[in-house]
BAGU-395295 format. One line per field, with one value per residue (C-alpha): y, z, x; residue number from 1. Coordinates in Angstrom, 1 decimal, always signed. Layout:
BEGIN
north = (Y ...)
up = (Z ...)
east = (X ...)
k = (NUM ...)
This chain:
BEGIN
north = (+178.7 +176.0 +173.8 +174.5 +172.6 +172.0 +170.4 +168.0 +168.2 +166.2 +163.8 +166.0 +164.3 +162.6 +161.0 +164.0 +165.8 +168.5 +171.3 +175.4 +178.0 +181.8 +181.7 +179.3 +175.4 +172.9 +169.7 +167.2 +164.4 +161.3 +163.0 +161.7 +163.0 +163.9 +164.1 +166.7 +166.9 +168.9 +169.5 +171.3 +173.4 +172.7 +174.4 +177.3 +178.8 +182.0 +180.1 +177.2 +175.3 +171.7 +169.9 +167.4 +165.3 +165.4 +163.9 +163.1 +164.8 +163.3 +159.8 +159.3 +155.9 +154.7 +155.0 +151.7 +150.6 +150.3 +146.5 +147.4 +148.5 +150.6 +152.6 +156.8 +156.5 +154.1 +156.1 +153.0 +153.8 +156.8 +155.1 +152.3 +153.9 +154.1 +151.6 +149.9 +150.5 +154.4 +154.5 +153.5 +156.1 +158.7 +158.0 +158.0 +161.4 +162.8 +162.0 +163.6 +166.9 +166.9 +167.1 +169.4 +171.9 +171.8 +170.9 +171.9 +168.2 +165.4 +162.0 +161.0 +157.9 +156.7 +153.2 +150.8 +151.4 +148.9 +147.1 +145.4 +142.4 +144.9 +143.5 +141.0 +142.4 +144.3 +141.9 +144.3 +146.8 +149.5 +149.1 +151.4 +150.2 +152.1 +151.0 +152.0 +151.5 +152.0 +149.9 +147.2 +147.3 +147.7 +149.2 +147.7 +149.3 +152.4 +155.7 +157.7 +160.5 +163.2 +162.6 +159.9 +158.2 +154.5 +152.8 +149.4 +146.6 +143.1 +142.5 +144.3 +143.8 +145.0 +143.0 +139.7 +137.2 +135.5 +139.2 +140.1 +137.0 +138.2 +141.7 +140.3 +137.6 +139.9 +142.3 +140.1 +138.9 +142.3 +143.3 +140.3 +141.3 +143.0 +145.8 +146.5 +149.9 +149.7 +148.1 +150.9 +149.6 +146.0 +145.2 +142.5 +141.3 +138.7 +136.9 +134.2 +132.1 +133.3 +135.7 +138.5 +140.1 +143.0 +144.5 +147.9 +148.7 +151.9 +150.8 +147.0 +144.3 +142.4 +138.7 +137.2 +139.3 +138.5 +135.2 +135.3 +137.2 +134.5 +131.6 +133.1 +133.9 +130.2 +129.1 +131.3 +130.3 +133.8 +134.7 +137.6 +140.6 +143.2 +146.9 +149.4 +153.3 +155.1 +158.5 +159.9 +160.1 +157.8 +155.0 +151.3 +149.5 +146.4 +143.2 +140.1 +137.3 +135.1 +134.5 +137.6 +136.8 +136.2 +137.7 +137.2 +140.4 +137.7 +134.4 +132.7 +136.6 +137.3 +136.5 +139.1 +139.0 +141.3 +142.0 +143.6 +147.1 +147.4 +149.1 +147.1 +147.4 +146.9 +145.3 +142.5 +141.6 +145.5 +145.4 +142.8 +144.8 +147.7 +145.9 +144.1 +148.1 +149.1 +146.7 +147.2 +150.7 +151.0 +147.7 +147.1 +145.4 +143.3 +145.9 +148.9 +150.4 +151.4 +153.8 +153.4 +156.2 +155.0 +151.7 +150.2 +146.8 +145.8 +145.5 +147.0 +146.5 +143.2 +142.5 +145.1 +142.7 +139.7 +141.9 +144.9 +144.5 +146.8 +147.9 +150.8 +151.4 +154.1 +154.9 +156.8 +153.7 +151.9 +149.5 +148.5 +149.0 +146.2 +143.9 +144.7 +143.0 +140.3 +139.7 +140.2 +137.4 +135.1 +135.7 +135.4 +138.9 +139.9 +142.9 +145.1 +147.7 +149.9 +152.7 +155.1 +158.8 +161.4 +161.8 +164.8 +166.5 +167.5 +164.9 +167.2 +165.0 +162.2 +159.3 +157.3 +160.8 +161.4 +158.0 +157.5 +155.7 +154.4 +154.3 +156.0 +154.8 +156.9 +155.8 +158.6 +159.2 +161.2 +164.6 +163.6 +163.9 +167.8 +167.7 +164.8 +166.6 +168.6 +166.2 +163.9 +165.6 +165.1 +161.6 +160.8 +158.5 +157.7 +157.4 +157.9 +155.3 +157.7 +155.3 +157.7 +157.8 +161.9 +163.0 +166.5 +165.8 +164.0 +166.6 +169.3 +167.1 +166.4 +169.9 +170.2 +167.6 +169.0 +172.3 +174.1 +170.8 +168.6 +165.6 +164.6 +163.1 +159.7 +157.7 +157.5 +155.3 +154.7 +151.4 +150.6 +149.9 +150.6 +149.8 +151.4 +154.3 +157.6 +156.4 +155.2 +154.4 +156.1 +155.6 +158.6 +157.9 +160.2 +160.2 +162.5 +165.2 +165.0 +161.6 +160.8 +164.1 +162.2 +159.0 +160.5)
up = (+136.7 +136.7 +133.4 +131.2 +131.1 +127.3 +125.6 +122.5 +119.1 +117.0 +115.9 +113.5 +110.7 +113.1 +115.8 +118.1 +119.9 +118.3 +120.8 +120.9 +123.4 +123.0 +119.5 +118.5 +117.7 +120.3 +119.4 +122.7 +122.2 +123.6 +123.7 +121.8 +120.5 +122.7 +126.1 +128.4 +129.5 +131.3 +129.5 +129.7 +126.6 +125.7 +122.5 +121.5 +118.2 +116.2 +115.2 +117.1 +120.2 +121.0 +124.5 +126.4 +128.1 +132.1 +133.0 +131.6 +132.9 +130.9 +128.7 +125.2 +125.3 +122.3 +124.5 +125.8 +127.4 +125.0 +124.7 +124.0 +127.3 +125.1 +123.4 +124.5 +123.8 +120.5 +117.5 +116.0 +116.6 +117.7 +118.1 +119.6 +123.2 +120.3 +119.6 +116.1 +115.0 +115.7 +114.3 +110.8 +111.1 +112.1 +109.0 +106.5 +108.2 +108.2 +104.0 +103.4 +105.9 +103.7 +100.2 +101.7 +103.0 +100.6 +97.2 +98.1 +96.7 +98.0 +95.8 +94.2 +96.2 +99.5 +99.3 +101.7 +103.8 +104.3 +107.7 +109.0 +111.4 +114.2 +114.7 +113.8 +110.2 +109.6 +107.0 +106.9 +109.1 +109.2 +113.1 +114.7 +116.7 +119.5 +121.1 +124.9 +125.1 +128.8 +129.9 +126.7 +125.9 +122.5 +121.8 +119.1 +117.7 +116.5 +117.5 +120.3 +117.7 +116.1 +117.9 +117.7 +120.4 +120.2 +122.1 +123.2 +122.1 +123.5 +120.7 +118.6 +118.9 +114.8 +113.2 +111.7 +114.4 +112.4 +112.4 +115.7 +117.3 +116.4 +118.1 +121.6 +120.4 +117.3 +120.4 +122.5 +119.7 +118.7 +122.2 +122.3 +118.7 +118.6 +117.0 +117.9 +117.5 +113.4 +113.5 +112.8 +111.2 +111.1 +108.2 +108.7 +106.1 +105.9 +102.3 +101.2 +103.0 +104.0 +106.5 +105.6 +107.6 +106.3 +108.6 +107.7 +109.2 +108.8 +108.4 +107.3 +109.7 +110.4 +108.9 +112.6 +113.5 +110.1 +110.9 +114.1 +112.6 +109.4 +111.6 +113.7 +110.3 +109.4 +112.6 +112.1 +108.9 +107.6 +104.8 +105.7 +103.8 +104.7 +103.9 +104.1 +104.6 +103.3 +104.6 +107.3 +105.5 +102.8 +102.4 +102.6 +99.6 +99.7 +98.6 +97.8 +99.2 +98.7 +97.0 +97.1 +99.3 +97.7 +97.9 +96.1 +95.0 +95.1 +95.3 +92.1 +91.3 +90.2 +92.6 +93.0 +93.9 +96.4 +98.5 +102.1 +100.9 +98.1 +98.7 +99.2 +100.9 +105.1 +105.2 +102.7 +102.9 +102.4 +99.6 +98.1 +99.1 +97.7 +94.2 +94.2 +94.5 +92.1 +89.0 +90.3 +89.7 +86.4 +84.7 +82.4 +79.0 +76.7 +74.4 +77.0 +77.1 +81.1 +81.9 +85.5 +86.8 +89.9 +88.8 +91.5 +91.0 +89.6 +92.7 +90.7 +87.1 +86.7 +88.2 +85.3 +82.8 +83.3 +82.4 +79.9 +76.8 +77.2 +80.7 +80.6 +83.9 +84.1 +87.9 +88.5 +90.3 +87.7 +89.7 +91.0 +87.1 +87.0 +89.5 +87.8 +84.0 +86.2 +88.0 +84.6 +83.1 +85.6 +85.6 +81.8 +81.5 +78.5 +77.3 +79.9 +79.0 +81.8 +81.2 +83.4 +84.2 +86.9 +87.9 +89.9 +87.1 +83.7 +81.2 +78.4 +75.4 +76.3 +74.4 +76.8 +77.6 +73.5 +73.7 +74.2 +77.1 +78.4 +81.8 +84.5 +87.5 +89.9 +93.0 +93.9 +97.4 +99.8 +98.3 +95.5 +91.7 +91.0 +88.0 +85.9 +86.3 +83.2 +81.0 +82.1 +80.0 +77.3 +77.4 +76.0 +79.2 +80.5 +83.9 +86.5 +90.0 +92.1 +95.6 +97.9 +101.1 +102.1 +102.5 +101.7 +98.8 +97.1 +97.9 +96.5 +93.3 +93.0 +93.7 +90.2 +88.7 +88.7 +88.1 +85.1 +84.7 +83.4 +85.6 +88.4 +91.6 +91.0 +94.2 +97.4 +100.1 +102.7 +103.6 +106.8 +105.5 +109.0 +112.5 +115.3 +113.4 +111.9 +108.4 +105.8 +101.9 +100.3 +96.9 +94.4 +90.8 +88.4 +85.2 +82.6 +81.4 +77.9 +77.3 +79.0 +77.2 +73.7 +74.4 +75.2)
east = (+144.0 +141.6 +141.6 +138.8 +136.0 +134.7 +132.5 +133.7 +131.9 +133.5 +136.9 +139.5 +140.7 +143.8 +141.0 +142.0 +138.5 +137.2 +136.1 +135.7 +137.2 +137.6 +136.4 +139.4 +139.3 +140.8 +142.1 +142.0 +144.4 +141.9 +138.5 +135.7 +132.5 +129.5 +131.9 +132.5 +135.8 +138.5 +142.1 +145.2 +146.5 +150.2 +150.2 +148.6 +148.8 +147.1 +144.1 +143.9 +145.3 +146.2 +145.6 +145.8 +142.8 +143.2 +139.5 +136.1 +132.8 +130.7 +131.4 +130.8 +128.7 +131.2 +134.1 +135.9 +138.4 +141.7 +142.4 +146.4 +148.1 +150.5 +147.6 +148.1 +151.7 +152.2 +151.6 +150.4 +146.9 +144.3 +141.0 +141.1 +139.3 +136.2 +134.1 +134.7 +131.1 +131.5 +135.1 +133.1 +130.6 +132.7 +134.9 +131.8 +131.1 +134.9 +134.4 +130.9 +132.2 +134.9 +133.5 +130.8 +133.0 +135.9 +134.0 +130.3 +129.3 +127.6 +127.6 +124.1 +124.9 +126.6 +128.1 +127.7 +130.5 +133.0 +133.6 +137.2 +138.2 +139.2 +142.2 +145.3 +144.8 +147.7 +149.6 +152.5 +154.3 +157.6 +158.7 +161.7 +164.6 +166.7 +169.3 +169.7 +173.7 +173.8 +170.5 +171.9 +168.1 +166.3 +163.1 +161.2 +158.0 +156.4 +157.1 +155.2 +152.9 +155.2 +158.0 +161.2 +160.8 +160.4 +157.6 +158.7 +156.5 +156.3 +153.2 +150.9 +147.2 +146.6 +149.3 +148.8 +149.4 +152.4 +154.4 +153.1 +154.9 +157.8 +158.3 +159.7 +161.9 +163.3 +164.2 +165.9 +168.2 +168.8 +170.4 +172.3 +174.1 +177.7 +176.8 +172.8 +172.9 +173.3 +170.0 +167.5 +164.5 +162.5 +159.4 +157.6 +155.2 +152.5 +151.5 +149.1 +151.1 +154.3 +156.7 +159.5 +161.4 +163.4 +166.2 +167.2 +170.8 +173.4 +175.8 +176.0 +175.6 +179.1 +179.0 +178.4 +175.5 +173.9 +174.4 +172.7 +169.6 +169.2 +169.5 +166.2 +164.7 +164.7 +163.6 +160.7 +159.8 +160.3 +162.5 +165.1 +166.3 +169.5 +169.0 +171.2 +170.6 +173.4 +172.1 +169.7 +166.6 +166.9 +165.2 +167.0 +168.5 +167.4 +168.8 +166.8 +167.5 +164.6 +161.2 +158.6 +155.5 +152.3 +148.4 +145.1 +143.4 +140.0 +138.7 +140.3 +141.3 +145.2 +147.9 +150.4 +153.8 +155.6 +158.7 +158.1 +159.3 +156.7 +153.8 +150.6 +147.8 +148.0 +144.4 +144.0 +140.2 +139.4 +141.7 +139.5 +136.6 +137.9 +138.9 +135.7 +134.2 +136.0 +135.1 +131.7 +131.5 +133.8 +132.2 +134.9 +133.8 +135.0 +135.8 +136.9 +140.6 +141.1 +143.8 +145.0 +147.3 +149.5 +149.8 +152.0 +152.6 +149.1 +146.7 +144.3 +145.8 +145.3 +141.6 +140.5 +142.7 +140.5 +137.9 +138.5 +140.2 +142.7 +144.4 +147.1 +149.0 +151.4 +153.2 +156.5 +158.3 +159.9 +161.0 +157.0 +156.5 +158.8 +157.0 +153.8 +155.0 +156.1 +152.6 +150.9 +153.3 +152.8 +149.0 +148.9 +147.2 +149.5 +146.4 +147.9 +150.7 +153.2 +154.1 +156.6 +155.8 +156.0 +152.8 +153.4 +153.7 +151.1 +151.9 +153.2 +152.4 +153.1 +151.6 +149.4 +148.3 +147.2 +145.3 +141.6 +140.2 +136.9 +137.6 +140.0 +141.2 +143.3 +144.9 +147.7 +149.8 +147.9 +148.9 +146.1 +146.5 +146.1 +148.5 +146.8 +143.4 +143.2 +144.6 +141.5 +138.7 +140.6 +140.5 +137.3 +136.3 +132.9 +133.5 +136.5 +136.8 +139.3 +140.7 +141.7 +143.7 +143.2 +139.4 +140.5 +142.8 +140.3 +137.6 +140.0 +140.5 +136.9 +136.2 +138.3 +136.8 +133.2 +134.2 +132.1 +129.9 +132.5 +131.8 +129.0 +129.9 +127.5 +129.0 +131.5 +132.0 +134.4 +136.5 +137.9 +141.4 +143.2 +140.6 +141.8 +143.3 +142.5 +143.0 +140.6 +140.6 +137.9 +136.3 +134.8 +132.9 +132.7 +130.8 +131.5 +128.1 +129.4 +129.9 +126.4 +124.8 +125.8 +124.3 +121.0)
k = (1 2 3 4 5 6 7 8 9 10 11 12 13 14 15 16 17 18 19 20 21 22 23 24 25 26 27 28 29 30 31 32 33 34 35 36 37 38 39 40 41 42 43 44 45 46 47 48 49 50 51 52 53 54 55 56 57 58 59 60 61 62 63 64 65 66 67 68 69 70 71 72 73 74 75 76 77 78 79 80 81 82 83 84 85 86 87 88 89 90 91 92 93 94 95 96 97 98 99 100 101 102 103 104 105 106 107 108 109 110 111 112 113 114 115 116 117 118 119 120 121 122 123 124 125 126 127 128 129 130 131 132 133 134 135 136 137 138 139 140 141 142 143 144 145 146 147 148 149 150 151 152 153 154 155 156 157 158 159 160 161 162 163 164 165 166 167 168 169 170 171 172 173 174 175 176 177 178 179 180 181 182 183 184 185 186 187 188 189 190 191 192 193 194 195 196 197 198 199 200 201 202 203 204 205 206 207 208 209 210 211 212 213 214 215 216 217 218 219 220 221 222 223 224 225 226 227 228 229 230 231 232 233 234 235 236 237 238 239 240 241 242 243 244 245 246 247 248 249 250 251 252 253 254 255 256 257 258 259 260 261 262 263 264 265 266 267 268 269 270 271 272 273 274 275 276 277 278 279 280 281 282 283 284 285 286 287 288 289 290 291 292 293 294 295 296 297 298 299 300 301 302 303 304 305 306 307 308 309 310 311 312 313 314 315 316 317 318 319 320 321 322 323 324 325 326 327 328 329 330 331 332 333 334 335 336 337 338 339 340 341 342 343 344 345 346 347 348 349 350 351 352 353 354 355 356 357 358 359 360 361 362 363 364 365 366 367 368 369 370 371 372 373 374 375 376 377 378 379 380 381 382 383 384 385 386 387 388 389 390 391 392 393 394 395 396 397 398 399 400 401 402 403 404 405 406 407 408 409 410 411 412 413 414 415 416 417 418 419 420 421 422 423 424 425 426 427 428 429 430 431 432 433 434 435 436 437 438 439 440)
């Protein structure tokens, strides 16, 4: 049977071509907008099918050539055979689709969405390691899509130049140890200045081998870390072995301190972007009490300190929660408070969730923040700034959020937090109908 011939309508929400056959959706790994193209189906399913580009008819006049030669089989990135201009637009469309179909909104506003150096901006990164016993050959890098298979890197287009430069040399050294194959994981992280690297191993290195790996740590410059994984699955446990790494959340902004396995943004000039977004839209003043749910360690935290009076930050981590009274010490932001709290859960009296606030800031994980959204009428706020990474959580939670004329969708935007990719951050304001229908 011939391969179909279809035509692509749009990008789903993982950069795959959108296109219809038989009545059901096809998802073309490679195809863009606007093309023509032939595929082959590997997997179909009840309602949809998934295949795989074998030629283009007719050219999208945003595709290009991908600059990396690995792009099509690094999971690392989708997009880059788009052009960086259409990437933006298509996100900015995969939002407003989003919150049309899933909450039947559109904000009273668009932001100005936000644009990205394409590449070398990636100031941190979680790379695999497998060890090919009988070639004596290590593959270093991100896996290929869904499945474990390791994509051998020599360099990486996105990452920051300093953690880039180390992919082929860390792989040499790694087949050259005695016992490679305990090696499972590398992190590299960029700060404002500064280089970690965090090996993750199962089970501990031997002393000789760590030896080997600190001695090229210090000729890099970089501080090193050892991690263990006690269990397939689990994360490393890491154990310090230097000073954190460093970032500005703006020009003469707080500095924040961090260790390659917290969680920080990838893309630090969004991040500002995004912060400076943020304060924009909540205007914190001198006499406001913010409440910021998924704290972390303060990225957003203490940028509201300099300018609220009050700034509560309550995350589940209570380790980050940790690292966040730390960076609000050493940025002499003592009007800030942490609290500790499963957010995945309704907060059942607890205190911070008794108090009154002006403002509300929510950045959750991608499954969104559908427990906390009851509790957040009843905390007298004005206005809520929710930073998203899913466009169809945070449609489903806004969708919530708006129900029976409790809040109004005043603005969104998109920021281009990872180029090249699938994934944006997006930001949603909401403003409270009673609040504003009393100060009338």
């Amino acid at each position: 049977m011939k391969p179909p011939l279809l035509e692509v309508s749009g990008l789903s929400h993982d950069g795959r071509g959108v296109a219809r056959r038989d009545g059901k959706t096809v998802f073309i790994a490679g195809a863009l907008p606007g093309e023509q193209v032939r595929c082959r189906v590997t997997r179909a399913r009840a309602r949809f099918d998934e295949a795989q580009l074998l030629e283009v008819l007719r050219a999208s006049p945003q595709r290009r050539a991908p600059p990396c030669p690995h792009f099509g089989h690094c999971g690392g990135c989708t997009l880059q055979h788009l052009s960086d201009g259409a990437q933006l637009a298509a996100h900015q469309q995969q939002l407003a689709g989003a919150l049309e179909r899933i909450a039947g909104l559109q904000p009273g506003q668009w932001l100005e969405p936000v644009a990205s150096d394409p590449f070398g901006y990636r100031a941190r990164a979680r790379l695999a390691v497998a060890w090919d016993a009988g070639a004596r050959r290590v593959a270093l890098g991100f896996r290929r899509g869904a499945s474990r298979v390791v994509e051998p890197l020599d360099s990486c287009p996105v990452l920051a130049p300093a953690a880039g430069a180390l992919i082929a040399p860390l792989a040499a050294l790694i087949a050259t140890l005695a016992a490679p194959g305990q090696v499972h994981e590398l992190w590299l992280a960029t700060g404002e200045p500064g280089l970690a690297l965090g090996v993750a191993c199962a089970p501990a290195l031997d002393a000789p081998d760590r030896a080997r790996l600190e001695a090229f740590a210090a000729a890099q410059g970089a501080v090193l870390h050892f991690g263990v994984i006690a269990a397939h699955g689990e994360e490393p446990q890491w154990t310090e072995a230097g000073p954190p790494l460093r970032y500005a959340t703006a020009v003469d902004g707080p500095v924040l301190e961090f260790q390659p396995w917290h969680f920080t943004q990838a893309n630090r000039g969004v991040n500002r972007a995004l912060i400076a977004a943020v304060l924009a839209q909540l205007a914190p003043g001198a006499g406001d009490h913010v409440l910021e749910l998924f704290c972390g360690l303060g990225n957003f935290t203490l940028p509201l300190a300099t300018r609220a009076a009050r700034v509560t930050g309550v995350e589940g981590d209570a380790g980050l929660l940790d690292w966040a009274r730390r960076n609000a010490r050493i940025n002499g932001l003592a009007n800030t408070e942490f609290v500790a709290a499963d957010l995945a859960v309704a907060p059942a009296g607890a205190a911070w969730a008794r108090a009154r606030y002006d403002l509300v800031l929510l950045d959750p994980p991608r499954n969104g923040a559908a427990a906390l959204l009851p509790a957040l009428a009843r905390l007298g706020a004005r206005r809520i700034a929710y930073v998203s990474c899913d466009a169809a959580t945070l449609a489903r939670d806004a969708a919530v959020l708006c129900a029976r004329g409790a809040w109004s969708l005043t603005h969104a935007g998109v920021f281009d937090m990872f180029p090249q990719t699938a994934h944006f951050e997006s930001l949603a304001v909401f403003d409270s109908l009673a609040v504003r229908a009393r100060e009338r």
